[in-house]
Each structure stands twice: as structure tokens, then as C-alpha cells.
Biopython code that builds the backbone (N, CA, C, O; Angstrom):
import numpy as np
from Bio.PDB.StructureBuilder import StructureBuilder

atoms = [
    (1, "UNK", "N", (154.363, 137.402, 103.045)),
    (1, "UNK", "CA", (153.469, 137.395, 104.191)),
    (1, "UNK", "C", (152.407, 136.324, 103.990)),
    (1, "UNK", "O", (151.784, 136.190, 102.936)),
    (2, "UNK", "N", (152.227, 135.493, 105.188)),
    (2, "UNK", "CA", (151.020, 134.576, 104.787)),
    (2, "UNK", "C", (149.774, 135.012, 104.810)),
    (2, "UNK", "O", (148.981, 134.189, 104.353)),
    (3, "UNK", "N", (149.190, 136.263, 105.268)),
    (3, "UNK", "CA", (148.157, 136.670, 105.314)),
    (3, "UNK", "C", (148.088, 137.953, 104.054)),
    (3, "UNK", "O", (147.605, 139.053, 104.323)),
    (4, "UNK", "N", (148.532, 137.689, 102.946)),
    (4, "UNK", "CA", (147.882, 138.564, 102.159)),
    (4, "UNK", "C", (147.093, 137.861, 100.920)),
    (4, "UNK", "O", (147.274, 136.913, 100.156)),
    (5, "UNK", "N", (146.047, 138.936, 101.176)),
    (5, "UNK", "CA", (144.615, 139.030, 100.860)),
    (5, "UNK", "C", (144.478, 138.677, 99.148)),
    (5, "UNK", "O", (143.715, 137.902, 98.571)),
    (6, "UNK", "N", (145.526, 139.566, 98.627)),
    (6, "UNK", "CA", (145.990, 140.044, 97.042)),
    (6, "UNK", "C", (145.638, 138.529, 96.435)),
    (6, "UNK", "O", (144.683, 138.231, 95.717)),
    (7, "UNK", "N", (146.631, 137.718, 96.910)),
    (7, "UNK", "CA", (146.926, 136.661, 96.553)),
    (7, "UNK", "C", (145.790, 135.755, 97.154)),
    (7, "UNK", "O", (145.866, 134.561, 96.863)),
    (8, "UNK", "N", (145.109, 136.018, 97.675)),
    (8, "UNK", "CA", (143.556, 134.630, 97.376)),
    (8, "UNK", "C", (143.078, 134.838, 96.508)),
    (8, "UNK", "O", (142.713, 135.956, 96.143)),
    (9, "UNK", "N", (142.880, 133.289, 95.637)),
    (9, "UNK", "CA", (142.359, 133.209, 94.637)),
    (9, "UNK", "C", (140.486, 133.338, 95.014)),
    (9, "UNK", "O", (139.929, 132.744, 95.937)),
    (10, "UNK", "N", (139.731, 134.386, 93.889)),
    (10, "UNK", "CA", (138.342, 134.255, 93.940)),
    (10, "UNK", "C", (137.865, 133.356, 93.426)),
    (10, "UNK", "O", (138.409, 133.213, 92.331)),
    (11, "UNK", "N", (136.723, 132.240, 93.682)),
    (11, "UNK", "CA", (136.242, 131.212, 92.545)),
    (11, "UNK", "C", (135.509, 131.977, 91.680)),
    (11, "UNK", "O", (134.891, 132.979, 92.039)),
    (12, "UNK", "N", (135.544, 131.571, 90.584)),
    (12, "UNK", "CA", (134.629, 132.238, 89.532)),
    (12, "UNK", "C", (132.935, 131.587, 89.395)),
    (12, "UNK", "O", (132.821, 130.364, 89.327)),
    (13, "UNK", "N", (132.166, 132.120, 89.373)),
    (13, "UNK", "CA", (131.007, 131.625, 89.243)),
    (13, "UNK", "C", (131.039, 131.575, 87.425)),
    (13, "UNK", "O", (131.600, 132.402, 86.706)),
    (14, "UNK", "N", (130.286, 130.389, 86.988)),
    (14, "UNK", "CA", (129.680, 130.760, 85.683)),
    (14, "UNK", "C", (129.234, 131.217, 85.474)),
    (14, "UNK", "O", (128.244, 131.382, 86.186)),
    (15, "UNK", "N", (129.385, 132.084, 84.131)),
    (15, "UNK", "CA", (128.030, 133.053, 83.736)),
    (15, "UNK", "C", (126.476, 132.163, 83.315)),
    (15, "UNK", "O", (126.404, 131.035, 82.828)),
    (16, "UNK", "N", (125.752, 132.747, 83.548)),
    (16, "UNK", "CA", (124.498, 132.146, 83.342)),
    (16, "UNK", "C", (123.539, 133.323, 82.566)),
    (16, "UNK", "O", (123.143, 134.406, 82.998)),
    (17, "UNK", "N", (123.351, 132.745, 81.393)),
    (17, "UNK", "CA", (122.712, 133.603, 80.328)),
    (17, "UNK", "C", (121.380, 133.478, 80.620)),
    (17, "UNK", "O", (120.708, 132.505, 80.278)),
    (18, "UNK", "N", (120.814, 134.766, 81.466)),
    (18, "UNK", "CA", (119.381, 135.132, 81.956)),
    (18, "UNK", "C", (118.704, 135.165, 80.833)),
    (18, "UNK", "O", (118.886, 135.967, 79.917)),
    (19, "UNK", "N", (117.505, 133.858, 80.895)),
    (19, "UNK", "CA", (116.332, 133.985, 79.728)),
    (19, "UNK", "C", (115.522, 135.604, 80.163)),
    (19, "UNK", "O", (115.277, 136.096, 81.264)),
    (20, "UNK", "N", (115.264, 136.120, 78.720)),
    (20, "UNK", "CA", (114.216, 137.219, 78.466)),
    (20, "UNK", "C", (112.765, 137.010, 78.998)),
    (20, "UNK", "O", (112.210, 136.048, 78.467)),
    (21, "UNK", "N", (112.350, 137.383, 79.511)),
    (21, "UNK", "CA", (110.947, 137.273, 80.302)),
    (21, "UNK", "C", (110.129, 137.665, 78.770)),
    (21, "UNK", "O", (110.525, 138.481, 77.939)),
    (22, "UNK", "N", (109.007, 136.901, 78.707)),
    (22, "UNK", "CA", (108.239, 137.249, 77.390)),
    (22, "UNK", "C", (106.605, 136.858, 78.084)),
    (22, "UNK", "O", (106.266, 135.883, 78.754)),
    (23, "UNK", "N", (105.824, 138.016, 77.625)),
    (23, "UNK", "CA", (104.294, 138.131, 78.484)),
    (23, "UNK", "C", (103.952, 136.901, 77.704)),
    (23, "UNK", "O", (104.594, 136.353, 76.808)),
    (24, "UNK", "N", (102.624, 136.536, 78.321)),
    (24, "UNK", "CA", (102.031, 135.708, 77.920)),
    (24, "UNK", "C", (101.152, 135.731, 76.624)),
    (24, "UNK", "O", (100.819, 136.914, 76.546)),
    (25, "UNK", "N", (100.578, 135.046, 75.531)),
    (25, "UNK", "CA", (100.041, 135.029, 74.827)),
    (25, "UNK", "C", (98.367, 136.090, 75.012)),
    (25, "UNK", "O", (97.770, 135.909, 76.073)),
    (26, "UNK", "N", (97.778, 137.032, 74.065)),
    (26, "UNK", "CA", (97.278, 138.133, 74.192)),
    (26, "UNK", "C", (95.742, 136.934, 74.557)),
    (26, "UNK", "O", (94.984, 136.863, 75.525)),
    (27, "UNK", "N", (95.837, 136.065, 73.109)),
    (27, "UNK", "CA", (94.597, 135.143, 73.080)),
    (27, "UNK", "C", (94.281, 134.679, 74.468)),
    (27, "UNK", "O", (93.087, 134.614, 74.762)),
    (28, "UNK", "N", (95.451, 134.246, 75.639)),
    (28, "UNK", "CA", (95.420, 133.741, 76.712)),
    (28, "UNK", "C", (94.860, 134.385, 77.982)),
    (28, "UNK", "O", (94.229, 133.917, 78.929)),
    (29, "UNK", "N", (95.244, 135.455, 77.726)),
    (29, "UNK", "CA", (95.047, 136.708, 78.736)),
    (29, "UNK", "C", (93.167, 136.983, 78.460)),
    (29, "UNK", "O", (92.353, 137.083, 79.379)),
    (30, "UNK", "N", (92.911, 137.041, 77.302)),
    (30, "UNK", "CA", (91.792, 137.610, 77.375)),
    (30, "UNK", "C", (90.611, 136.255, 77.024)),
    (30, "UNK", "O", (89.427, 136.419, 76.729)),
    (31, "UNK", "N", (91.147, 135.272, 77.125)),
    (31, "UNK", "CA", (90.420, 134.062, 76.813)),
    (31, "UNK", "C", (89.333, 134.238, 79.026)),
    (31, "UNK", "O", (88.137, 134.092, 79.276)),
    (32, "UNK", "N", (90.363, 134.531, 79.889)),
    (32, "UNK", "CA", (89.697, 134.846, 81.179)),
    (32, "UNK", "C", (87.972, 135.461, 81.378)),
    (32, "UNK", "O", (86.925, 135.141, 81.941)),
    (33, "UNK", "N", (88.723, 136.912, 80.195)),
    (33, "UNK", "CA", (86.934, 137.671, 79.850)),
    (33, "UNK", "C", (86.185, 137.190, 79.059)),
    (33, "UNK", "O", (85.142, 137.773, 78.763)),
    (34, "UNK", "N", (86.552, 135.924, 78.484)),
    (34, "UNK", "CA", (85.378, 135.624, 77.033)),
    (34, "UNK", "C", (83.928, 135.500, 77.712)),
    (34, "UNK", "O", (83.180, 136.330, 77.196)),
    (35, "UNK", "N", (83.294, 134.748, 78.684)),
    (35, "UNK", "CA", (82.456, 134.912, 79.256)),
    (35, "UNK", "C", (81.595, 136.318, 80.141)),
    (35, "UNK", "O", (80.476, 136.308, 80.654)),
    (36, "UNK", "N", (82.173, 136.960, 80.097)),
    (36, "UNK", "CA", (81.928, 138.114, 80.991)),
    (36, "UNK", "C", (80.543, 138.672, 79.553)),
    (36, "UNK", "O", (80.457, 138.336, 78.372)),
    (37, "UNK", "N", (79.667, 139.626, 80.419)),
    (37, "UNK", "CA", (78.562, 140.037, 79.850)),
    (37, "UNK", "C", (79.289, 141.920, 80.118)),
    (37, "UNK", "O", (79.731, 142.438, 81.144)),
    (38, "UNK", "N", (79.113, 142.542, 78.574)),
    (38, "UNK", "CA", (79.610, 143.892, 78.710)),
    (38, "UNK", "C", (78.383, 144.865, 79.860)),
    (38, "UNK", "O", (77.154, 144.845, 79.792)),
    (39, "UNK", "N", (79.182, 145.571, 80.756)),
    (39, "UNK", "CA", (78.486, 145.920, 81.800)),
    (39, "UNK", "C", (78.967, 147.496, 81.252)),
    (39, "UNK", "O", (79.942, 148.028, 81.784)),
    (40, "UNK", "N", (78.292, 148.115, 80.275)),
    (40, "UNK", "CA", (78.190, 149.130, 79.497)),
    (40, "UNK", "C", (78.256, 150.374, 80.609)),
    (40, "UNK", "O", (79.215, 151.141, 80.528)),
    (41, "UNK", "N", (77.275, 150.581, 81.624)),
    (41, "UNK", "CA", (77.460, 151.528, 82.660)),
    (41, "UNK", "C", (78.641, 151.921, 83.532)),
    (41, "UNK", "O", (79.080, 153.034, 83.822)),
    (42, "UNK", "N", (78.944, 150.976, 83.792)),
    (42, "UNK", "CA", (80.548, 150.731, 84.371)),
    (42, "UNK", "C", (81.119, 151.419, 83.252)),
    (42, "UNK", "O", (81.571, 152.555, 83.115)),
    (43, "UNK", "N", (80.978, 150.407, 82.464)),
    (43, "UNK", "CA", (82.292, 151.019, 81.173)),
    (43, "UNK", "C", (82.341, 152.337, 81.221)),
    (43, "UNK", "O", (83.349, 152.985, 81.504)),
    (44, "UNK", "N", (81.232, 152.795, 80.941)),
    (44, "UNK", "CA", (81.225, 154.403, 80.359)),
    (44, "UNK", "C", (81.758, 155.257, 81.574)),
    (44, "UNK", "O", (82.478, 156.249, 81.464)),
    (45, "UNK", "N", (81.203, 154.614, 82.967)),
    (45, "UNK", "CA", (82.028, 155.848, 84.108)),
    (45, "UNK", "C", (83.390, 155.443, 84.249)),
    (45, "UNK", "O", (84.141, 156.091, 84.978)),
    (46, "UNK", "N", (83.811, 154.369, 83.582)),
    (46, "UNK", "CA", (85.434, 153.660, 83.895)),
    (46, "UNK", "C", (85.968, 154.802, 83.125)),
    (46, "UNK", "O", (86.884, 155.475, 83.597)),
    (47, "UNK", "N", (85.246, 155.172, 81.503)),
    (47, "UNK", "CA", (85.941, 155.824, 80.899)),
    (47, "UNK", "C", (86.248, 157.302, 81.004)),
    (47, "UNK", "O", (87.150, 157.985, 80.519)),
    (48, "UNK", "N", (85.037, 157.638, 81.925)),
    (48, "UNK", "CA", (85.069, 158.997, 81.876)),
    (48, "UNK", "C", (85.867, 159.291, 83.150)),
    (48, "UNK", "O", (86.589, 160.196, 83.566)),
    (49, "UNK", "N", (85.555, 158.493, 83.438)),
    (49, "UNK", "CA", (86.925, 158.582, 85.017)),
    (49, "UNK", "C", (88.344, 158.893, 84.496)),
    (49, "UNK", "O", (89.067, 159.833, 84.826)),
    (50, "UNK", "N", (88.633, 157.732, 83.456)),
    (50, "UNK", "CA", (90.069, 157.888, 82.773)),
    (50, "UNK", "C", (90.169, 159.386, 82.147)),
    (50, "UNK", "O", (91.020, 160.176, 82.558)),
    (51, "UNK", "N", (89.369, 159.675, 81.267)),
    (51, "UNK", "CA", (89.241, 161.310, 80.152)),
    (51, "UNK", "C", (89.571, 161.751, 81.170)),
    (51, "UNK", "O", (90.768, 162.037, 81.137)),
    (52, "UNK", "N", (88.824, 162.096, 82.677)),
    (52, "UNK", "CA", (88.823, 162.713, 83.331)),
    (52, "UNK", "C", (90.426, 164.068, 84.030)),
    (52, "UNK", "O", (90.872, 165.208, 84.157)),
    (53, "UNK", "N", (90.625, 161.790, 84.332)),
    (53, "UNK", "CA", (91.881, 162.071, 84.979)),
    (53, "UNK", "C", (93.504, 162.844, 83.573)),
    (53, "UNK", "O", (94.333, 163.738, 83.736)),
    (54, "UNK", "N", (93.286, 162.101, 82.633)),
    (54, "UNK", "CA", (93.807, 162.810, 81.354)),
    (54, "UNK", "C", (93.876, 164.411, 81.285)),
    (54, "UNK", "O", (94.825, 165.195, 81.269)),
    (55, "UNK", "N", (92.980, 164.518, 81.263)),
    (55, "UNK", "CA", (92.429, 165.696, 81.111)),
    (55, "UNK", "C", (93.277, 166.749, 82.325)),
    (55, "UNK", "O", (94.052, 167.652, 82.009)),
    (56, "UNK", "N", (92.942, 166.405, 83.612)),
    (56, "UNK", "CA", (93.309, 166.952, 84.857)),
    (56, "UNK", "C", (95.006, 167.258, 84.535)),
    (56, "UNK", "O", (95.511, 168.378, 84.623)),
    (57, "UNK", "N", (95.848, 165.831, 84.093)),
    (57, "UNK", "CA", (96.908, 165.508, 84.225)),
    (57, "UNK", "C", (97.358, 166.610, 82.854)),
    (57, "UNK", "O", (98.335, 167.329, 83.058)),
    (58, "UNK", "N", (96.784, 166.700, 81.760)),
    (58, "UNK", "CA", (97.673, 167.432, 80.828)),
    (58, "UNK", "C", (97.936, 168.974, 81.128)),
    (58, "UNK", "O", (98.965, 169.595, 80.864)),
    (59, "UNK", "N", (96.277, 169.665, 82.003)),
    (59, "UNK", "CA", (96.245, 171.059, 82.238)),
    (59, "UNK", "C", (97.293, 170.893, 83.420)),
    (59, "UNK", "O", (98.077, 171.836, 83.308)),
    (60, "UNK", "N", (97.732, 169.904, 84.771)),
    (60, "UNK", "CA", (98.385, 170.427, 85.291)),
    (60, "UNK", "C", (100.047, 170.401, 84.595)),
    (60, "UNK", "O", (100.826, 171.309, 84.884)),
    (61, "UNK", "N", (100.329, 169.630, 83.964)),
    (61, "UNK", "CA", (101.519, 169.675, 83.054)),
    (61, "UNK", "C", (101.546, 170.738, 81.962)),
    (61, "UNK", "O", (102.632, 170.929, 81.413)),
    (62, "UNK", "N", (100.574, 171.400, 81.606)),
    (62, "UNK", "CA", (100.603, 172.550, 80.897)),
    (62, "UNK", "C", (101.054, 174.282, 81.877)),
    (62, "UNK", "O", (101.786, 175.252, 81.679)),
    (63, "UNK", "N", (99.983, 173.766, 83.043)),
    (63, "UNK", "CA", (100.916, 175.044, 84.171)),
    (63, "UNK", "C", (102.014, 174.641, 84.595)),
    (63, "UNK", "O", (102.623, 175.549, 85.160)),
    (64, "UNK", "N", (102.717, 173.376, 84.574)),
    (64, "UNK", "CA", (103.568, 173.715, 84.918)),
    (64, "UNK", "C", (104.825, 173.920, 83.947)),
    (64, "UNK", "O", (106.013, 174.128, 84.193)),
    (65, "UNK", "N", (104.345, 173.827, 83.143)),
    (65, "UNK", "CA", (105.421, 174.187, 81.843)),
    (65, "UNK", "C", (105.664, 175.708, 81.944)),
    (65, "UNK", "O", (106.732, 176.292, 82.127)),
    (66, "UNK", "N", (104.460, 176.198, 81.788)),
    (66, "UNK", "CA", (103.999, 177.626, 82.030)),
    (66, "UNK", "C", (104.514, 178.086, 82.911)),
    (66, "UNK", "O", (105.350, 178.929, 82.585)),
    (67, "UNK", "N", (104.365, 177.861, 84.332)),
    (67, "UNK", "CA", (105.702, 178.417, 85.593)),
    (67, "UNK", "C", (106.956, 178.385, 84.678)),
    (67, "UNK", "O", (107.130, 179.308, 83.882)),
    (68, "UNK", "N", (108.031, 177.127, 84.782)),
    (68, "UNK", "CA", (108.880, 177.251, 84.308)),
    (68, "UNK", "C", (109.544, 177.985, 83.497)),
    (68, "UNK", "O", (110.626, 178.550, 83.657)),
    (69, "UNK", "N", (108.572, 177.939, 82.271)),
    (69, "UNK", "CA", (108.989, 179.573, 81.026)),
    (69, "UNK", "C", (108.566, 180.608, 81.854)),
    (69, "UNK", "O", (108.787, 181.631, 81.205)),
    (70, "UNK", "N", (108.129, 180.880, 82.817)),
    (70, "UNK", "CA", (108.204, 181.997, 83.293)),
    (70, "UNK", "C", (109.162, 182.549, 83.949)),
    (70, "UNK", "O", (109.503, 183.731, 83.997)),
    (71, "UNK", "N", (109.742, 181.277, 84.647)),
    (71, "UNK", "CA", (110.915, 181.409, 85.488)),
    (71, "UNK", "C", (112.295, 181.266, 84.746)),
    (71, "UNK", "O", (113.428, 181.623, 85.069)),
    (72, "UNK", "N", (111.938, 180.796, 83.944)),
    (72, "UNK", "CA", (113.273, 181.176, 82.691)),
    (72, "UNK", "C", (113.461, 182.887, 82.572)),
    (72, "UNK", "O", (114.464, 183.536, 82.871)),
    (73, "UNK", "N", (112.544, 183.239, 82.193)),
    (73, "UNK", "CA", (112.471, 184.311, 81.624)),
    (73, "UNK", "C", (112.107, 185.834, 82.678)),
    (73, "UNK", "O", (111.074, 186.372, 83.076)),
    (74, "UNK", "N", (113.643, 186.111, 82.828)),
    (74, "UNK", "CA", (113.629, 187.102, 83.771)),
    (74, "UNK", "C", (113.076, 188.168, 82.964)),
    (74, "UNK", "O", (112.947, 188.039, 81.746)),
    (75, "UNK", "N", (112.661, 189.481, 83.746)),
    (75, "UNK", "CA", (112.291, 190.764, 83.166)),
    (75, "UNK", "C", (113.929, 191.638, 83.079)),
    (75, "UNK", "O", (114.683, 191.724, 84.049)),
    (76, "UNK", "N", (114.120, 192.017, 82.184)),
    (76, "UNK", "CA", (115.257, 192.860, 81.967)),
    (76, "UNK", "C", (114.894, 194.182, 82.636)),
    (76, "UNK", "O", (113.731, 194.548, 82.463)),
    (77, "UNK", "N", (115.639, 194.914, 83.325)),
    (77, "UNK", "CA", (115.721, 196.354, 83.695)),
    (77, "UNK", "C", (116.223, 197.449, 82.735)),
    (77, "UNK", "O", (117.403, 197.515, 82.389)),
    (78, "UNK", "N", (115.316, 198.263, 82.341)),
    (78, "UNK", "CA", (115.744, 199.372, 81.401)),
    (78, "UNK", "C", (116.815, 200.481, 81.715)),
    (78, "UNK", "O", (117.084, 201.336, 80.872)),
]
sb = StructureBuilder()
sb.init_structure("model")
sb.init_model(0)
sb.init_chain("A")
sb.init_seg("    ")
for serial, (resi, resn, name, xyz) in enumerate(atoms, 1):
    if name == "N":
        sb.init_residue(resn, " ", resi, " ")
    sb.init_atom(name, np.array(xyz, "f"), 0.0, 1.0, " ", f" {name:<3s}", serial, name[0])
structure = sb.get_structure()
């Protein structure tokens, strides 16, 4: 049959060996803040914002662990 499909050849593309993405140098990144003056007030509510949210995030991952073993754990009938 002249119309079968089977028999077209696909071209092959070359493979092309994808370079690894690698971050930039740490010195480079923070060479941006060398000038900056520490704005200590900020800092401290930046941080307590973070504890904060930590904090929030482990108690709700602790209830919900807590549901779960609960819901594992049927009550047996005597």
C-alpha cells in the first residue's frame, strides 16, 4: 500500500546533552547587600514573624497527626 504510515521513516533529532544549571557564586549574590546598613528592627519582626509562622505550622502538623492516629485507631466493641 502506498499510504502506509509503518513505513515512514522518522528523522532523528540529535541528542543534546542538557548543561546542569549551577546557582551563582554565594560571594556574588551577597556582594548586592555589602552596602546595606543592618536595619535591626525589621530584622527582629522579620524574625519573629518567621518563629511565628514555624511555630503555627508544627502545632498544626502535630493535630493533624493526632486526627489521623485517631482515625487509625478504631474503638473495639466488648
Amino acid at each position: 500500500m502506498p499510504g502506509n504510515s509503518a513505513a515512514t521513516a522518522v528523522p532523528l533529532l540529535p541528542i543534546v546533552q542538557k548543561e546542569e544549571w549551577q546557582p551563582p557564586p554565594v560571594a556574588e549574590v551577597l556582594a548586592v547587600y555589602a552596602g546595606r546598613a543592618k536595619d535591626t528592627v525589621t530584622a527582629a519582626r522579620g524574625a519573629a514573624k518567621v518563629r511565628e509562622s514555624l511555630n503555627r505550622a508544627r502545632a498544626n502538623a502535630a493535630q493533624r497527626r493526632a486526627a489521623q492516629k485517631a482515625a487509625r485507631h478504631t474503638p473495639r466493641s466488648a
